[in-house]
Structures are given as structure tokens and as C-alpha cells.
C-alpha positions in Angstrom: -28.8 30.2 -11.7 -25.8 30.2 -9.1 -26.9 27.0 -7.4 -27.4 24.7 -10.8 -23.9 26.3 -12.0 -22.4 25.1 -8.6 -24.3 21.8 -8.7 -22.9 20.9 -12.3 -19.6 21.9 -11.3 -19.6 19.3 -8.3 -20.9 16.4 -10.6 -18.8 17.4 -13.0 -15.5 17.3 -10.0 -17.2 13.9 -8.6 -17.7 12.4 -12.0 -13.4 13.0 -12.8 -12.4 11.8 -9.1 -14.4 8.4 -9.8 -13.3 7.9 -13.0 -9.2 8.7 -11.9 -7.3 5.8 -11.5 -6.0 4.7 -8.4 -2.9 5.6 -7.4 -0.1 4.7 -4.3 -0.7 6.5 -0.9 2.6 7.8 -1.5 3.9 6.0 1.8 6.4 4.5 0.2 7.3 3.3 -2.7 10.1 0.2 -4.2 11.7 0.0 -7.4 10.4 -4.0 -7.7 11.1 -5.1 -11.1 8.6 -7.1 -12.8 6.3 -9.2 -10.1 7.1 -12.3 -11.6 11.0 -11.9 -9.4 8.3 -10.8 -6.2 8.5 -13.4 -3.7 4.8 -14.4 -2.3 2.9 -12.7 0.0 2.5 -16.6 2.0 6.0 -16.3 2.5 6.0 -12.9 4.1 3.4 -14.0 6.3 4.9 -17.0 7.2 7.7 -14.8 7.9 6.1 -11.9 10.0 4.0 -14.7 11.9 7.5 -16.3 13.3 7.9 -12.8 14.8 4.4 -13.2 16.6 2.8 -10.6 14.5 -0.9 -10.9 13.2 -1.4 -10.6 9.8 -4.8 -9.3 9.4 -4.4 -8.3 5.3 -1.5 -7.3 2.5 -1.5 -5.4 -0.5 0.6 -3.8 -3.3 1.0 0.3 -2.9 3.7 2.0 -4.6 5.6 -1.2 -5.6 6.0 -2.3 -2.2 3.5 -4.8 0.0 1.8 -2.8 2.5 0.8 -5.1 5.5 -2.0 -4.4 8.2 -1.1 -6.5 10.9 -0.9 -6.8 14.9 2.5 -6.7 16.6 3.7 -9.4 19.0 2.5 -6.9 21.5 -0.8 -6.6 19.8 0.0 -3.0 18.6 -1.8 -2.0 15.2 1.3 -1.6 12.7 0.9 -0.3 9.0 4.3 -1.2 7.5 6.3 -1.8 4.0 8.5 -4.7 2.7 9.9 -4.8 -0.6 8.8 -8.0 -2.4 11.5 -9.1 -3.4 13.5 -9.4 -0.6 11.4 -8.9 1.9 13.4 -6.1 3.5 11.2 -3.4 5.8 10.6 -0.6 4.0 10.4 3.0 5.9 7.4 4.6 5.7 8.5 8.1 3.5 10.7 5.7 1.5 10.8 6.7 -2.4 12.1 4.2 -4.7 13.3 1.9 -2.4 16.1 -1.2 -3.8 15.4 -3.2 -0.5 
């Protein structure tokens, strides 16, 4: 009787975690207005690959794009830019104007 209650009770706890939206790492986050004013991912990879940097993928978390990249000295980086301006974002940031 144990084992079926504690079987139900992880489908059950499985069955809410799938069906919860998906929310920001909690990284960071910008205050970005409405993404219409957001400038274009291109242009921040145009941007970052001046620098030397290897853009391997971006995304939107917490407002802010989150790019995946290589560094001009081929380090792995995880880092923020507010889209708008395109301004680094510290990871930790909450609410960030950019």
C-alpha cells in the first residue's frame, strides 16, 4: 500500500513539473520593454564576432539575451546583453535598464 501511495505521489509531482511553465534561470534579468524596441540578435552577433568571439547560440532568459559563445581566446562564456542596447549584463543582475 506504501509503494503505490508513493508511486502516485511521484506521477502526480512529475505530472505538475511538466505541465509548469518555463521560467528565467534567474541569472539575470532586464527590464526590456516591449521586443518590438529589441535590437536583433544578427546585430549582436555581428557585434560580439568583431570582438573575435564565437557565437555558438542566443536566447531570451529573464528579459535579457543570453549568449553561448567562445571568447577570442576560445574560453566557453555564458553571458547577458540587454536587447536594447546591447549593454553586458552581470550575471546576478535583477531588472537591469542597460
Amino acid at each position: 500500500m506504501k509503494t503505490t501511495y508513493l508511486a502516485s505521489a511521484a506521477l502526480a509531482a512529475a505530472g505538475l513539473a511538466l505541465a509548469a511553465p518555463s521560467y528565467a534561470t534567474g541569472l539575470a534579468t532586464c527590464a526590456s520593454g516591449a521586443q518590438d524596441t529589441w535590437q536583433s540578435q544578427d546585430v549582436l552577433t555581428t557585434r560580439l564576432k568583431e570582438q573575435g568571439w564565437q557565437v555558438r547560440r542566443i536566447k531570451v532568459d529573464g528579459g535579457c539575451y543570453e549568449v553561448y559563445a567562445l571568447d577570442k581566446n576560445g574560453k566557453r562564456v555564458e553571458a547577458y546583453f540587454h536587447p536594447r542596447t546591447l549593454a553586458p549584463v552581470p550575471a546576478g543582475s535583477k531588472d537591469h535598464k542597460g
